[in-house]
C-alpha positions in Angstrom: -50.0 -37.5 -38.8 -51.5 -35.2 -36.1 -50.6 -31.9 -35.2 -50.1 -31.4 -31.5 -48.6 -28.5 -29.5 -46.9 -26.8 -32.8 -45.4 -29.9 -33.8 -45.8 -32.6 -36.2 -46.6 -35.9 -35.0 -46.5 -39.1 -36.5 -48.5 -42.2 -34.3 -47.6 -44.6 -36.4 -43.7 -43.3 -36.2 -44.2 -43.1 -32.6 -45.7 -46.6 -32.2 -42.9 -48.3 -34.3 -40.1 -46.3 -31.8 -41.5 -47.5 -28.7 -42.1 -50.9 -30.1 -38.3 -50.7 -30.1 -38.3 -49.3 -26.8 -40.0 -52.1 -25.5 -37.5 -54.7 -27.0 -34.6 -53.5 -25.8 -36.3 -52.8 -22.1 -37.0 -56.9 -22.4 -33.2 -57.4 -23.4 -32.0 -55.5 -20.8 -34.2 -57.4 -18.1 -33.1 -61.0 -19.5 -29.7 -59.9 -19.4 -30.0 -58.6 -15.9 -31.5 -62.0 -14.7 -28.3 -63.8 -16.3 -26.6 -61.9 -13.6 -25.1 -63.8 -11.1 -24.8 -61.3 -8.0 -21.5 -61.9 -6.5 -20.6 -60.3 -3.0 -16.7 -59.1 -3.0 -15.8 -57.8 0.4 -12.3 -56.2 0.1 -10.6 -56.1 3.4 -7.8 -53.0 3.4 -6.4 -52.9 6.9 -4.3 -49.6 7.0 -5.1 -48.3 3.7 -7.8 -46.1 5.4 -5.4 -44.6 8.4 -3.0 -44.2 5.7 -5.0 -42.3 3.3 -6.2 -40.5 6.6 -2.6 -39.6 7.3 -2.1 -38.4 3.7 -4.5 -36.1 3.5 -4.0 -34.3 6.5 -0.2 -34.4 5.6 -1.3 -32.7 2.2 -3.8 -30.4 4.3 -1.1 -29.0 6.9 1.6 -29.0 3.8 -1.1 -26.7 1.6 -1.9 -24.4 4.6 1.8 -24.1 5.4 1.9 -23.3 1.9 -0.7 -20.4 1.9 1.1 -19.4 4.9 4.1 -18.6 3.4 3.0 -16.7 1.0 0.9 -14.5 3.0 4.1 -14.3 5.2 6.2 -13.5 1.9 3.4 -11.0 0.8 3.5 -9.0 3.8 7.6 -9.1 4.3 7.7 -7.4 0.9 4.9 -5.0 1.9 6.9 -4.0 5.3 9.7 -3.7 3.2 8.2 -1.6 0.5 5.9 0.7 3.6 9.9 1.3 5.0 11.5 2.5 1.5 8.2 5.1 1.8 9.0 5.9 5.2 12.1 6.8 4.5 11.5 8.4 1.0 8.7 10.6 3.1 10.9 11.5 5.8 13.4 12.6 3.8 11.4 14.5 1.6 9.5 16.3 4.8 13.4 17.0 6.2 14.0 19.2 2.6 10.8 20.4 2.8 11.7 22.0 6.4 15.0 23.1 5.2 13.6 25.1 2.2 11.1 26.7 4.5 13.9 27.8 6.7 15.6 29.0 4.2 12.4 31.0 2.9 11.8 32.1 6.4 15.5 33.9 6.9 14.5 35.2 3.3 11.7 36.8 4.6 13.3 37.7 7.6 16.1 39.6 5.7 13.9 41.1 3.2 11.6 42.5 6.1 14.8 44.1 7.5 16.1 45.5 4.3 12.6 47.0 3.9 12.9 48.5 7.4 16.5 50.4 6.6 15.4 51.1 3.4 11.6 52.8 5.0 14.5 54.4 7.5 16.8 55.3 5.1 14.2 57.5 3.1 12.9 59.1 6.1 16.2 60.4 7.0 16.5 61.5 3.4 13.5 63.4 3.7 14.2 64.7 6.9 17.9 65.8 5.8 15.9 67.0 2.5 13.3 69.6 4.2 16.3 71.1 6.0 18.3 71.5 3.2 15.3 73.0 1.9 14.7 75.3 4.8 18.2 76.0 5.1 18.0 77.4 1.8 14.9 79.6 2.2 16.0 81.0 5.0 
């Protein structure tokens, strides 16, 4: 036994195995030579043109297939981009209400403001004459 390459081996073994080899390489070659070799020519006549035609049938049937579902796909996303649409454009027409209504709010208020800022200069006003009316 010979060490080789980090591994045990065994000539002797190895010389036994491919003894074996050999034997069954000489059995295969006699049985090969028993062999008759027989041509068989198989004439199909439409089997081709018919396999031809089914595979393009299942070809045109599997991309009309695909198709579809792309088609079905993009139906549901139309339909689903519309519901959004909608959803938005409602949402935007409450939105533009509520400002309005914020806007006369503000509107208001800045004219409440005003009478009120006129309201207290007249009071002032009616104020330093009573005032002056009364040191006098």
């Amino acid at each position: 036994m010979t060490h080789q390459n980090g591994h045990n081996f065994d000539i002797v073994a190895n010389a036994e195995a491919t003894s074996g080899l050999d034997d069954t390489v000489s059995q295969i070659r006699e049985l090969a030579s028993q062999i008759h070799h027989r041509t068989v020519v198989e004439r199909v006549n439409d089997g081709a043109e018919a396999f031809e035609q089914r595979s393009h049938d299942l070809m045109l049937a599997s991309v009309d297939k695909i198709t579809s579902a792309w088609i079905d796909e993009m139906v549901s996303l139309r339909d689903n981009s519309k519901s959004i649409e909608q959803m938005v454009v409602e949402q935007a027409a409450k939105v533009k209400t509520e400002m309005t209504k914020l806007h006369l709010l503000g509107v208001q208020a800045m004219r409440e403001t005003q009478r009120g800022h006129e309201l207290l200069q007249q009071l002032g006003h009616e104020l330093d004459v009573i005032a002056a009316d009364r040191a006098a």
